[in-house]
N, C-alpha and C positions, 0 to 999 in steps of 0.2 A: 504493500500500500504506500509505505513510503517513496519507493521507489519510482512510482506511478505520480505521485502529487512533485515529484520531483522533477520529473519528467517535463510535466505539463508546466512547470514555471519557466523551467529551461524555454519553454517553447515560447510564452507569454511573456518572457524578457527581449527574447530574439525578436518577437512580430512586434515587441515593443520600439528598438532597437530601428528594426526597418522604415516602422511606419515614421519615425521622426527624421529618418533620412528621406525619405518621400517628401518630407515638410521643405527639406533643402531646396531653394530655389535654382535651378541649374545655372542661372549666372556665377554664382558661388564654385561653382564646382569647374566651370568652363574656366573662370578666369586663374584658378589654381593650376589645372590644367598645363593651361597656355604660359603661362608662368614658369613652371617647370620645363615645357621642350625649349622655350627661348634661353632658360638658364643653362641647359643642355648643348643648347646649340651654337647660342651667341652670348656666352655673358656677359661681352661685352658692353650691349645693350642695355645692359643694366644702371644707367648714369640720368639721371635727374632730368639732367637738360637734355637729353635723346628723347626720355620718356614724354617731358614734357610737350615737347613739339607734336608727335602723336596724339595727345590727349588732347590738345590744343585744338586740334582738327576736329574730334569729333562732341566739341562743347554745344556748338549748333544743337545738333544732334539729344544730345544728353539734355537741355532745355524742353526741344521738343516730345519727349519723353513722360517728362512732369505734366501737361497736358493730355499726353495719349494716356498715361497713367488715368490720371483722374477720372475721363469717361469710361472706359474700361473698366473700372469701380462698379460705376451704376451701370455695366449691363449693356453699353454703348461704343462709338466707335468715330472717331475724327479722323477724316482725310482730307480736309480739307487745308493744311496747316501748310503744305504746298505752296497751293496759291497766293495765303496769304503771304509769305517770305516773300515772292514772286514781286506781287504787287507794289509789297513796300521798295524792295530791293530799286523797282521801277522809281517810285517815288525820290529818291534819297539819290537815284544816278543819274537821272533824267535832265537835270536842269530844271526843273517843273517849278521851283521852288528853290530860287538862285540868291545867295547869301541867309540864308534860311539859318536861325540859330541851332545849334545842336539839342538842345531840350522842345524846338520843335520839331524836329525828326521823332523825337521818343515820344512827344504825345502824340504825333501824329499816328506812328505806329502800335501802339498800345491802344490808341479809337480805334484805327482802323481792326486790327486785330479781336477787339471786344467786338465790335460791333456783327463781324461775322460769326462770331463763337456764339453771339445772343440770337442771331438769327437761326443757325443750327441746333440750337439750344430748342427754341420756341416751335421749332417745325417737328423737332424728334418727340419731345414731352406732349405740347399741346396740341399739332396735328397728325403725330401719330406715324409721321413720314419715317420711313427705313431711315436708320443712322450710314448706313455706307451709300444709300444713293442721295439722299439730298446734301451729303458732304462733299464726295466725290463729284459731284453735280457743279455744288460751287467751286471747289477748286477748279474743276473743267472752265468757267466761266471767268475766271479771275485769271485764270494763264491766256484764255480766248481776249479778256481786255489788252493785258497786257504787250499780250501780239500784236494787238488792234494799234496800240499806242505809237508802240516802236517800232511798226510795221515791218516787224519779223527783226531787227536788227538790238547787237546789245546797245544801249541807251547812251552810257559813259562811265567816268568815273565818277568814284565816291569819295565827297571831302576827305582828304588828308589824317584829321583827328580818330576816323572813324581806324583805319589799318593802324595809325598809332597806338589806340586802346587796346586791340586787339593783341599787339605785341610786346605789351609791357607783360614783366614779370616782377615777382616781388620774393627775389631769391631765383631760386630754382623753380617755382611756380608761376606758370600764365595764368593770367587776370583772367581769361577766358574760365578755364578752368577752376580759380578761384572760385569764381563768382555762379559758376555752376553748382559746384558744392555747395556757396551759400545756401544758393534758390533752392537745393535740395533740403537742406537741414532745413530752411524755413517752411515747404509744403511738408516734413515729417511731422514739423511742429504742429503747421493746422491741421493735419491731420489727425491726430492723435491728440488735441487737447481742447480743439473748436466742437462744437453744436453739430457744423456743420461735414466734419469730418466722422463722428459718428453715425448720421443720419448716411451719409455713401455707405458706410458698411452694411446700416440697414436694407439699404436697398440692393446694396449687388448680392447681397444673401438672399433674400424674394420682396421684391417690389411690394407685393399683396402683404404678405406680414408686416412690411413696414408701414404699409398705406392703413392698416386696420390698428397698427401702435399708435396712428398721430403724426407720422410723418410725413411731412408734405413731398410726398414723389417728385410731383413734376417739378415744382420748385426746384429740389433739388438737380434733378436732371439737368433741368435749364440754367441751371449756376455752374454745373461742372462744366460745359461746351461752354457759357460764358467766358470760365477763367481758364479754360484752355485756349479759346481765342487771344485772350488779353496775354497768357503765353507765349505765342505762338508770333503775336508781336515783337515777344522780348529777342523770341529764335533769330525772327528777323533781322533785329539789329546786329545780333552777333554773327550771324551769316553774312551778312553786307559788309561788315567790318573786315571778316575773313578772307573775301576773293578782295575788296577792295575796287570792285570793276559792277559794273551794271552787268546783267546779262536775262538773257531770256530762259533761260534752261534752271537756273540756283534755285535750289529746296525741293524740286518736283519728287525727289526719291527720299524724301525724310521721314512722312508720314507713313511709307511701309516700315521702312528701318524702326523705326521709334514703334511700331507692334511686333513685331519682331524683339526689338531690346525689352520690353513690358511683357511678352509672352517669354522670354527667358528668364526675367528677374522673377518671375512669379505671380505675375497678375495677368487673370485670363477671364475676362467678361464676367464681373461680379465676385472671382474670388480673388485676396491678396493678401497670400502667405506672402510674398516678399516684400510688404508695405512698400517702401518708395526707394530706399535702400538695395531691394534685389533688381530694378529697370536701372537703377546707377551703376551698381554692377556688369547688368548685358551691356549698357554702351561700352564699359571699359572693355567689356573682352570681346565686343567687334574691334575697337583701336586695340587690343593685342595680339587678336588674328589680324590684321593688317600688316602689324609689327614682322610676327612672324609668318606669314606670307613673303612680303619685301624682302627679309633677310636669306630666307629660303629660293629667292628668285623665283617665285610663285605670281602670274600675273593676275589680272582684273577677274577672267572667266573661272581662273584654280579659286581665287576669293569669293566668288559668287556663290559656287559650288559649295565650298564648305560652309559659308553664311545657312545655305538651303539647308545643309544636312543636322548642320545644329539646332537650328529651328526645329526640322522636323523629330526630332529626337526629343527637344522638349516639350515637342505637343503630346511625341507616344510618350515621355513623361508622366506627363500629366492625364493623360489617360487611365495609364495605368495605379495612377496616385486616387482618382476621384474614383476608379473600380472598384481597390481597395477601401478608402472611407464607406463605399455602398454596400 
């Protein structure tokens, strides 16, 4: 009998054991990973300022992220975040707006950016419209403006200040990156200590329970595409900062990427074991499959490839992780 009750905890430690590696967001596990064959391979690579410049690149990115994040919570889904870059990027290289001060650039792009995230907000919540086609929709329309404007050609350049910020560092760390972290630690904060950062969990666990506790759904719905737009502004500035140049083509491939970094950090349409911390993560360890790609002389199509393969491993993931909780 002993022997029997002994058994079964063995076994009840072990499925204990598993199930909390299940909880591990595969960003976690990806960027140790990739960490390990770069110190294998290159450890040279190992130096601050190498790293930095890497990470540097993909701050854009890691912005837009916090965004995709947050609708993702509730159940939702922005692609829109695209166009808006797009737009603004037009905006700020155009000439449109010639000696313009630099704090009007940032309201301007933080309106424009809110204002579409309240629109996709209001269309998803209140009329009920699919999240991937009235996004994708806009963005279709906002890259169709922007064609329109510049008729088909890049615009110009972008004031001087902007590639300046962009490349200041403070030590071995770019401002870029800096400031990413910030924006990260500041959305874990509202998350985990606002009204309204509860209320998204209520809801990306069932709309219905949350709607019958008192919580206002669509509201909230409609606030998370809000402040993902107003996001999605901030991406803007720091993408335009980045190339330094107008162009017609900048941000169109950020809002897969950024479901993609949120589907490996741990957050997949309502649920988010890897609160905001595990999407910070996927973006790192796209910039360290990059890393190690380039070092390895692996091109654009070998990076695409393995981008594909690691996504699709975290979805059978998590598949296999929600089979398990069922």
């Amino acid at each position: 009998m002993d022997s029997i009750l002994n058994s079964l905890g063995k076994n009840q430690s072990r499925r204990g054991w598993a199930e909390r590696l299940m909880r591990i967001p595969p960003a976690y596990i990806v960027f140790v990973v990739l960490l390990a064959v770069l110190w294998f391979t290159r450890p040279n690579m190992f130096n601050l300022n190498v790293m930095g410049v890497f990470f540097r690149q993909v701050a854009p990115l890691g912005v837009v992220v916090l965004g995709q994040m947050l609708v993702m919570r509730v159940k939702s889904i922005d692609l829109s975040s695209g166009g808006v870059i797009l737009l603004i990027n037009y905006f700020i290289s155009s000439g449109t707006f010639p000696d313009a001060h630099p704090a009007f650039f940032v309201a301007l792009a933080l309106a424009t950016g809110t204002a579409v995230g309240f629109f996709n907000g209001f269309m998803v919540a209140k009329r009920r419209v699919s999240a991937v086609i009235v996004t994708l929709a806009v963005s279709i329309v906002l890259v169709g403006l922007v064609q329109y404007l510049s008729s088909g050609k890049p615009p110009g350049d972008v004031p001087e200040y902007f590639n300046h910020l962009f490349n200041t560092s403070f030590g071995p760390v770019p401002a870029p990156v800096l400031f990413w972290a910030v924006l990260t630690a500041i959305m874990a904060g509202f998350m985990s200590l606002t009204v309204f950062g509860r209320f998204v969990t209520s809801v990306g666990e069932s709309p219905e329970a949350a709607h019958f506790s008192g919580v206002p759904v669509e509201r909230t719905v409609m606030l998370a595409h809000t402040l993902a737009g107003f996001i999605a502004g901030i991406a803007a500035l720091v993408q335009t900062a980045s190339i330094a140049v107008g162009s017609v083509r900048v941000g169109l491939d950020l809002p897969i990427l950024a479901v993609a970094a949120t589907i490996l950090g741990g957050v997949v349409f309502g649920r988010g074991e890897g609160g905001v911390w595990g999407p910070f993560f996927g973006v790192l360890s796209f910039a360290l499959l990059f890393v190690v790609m380039t070092t390895l002389g692996v091109g654009d199509p070998g990076r695409l490839i393995a981008q594909g393969l690691i996504i699709m491993l975290a979805a059978i993931f998590y598949g296999v992780a929600a089979k398990r909780t069922n």
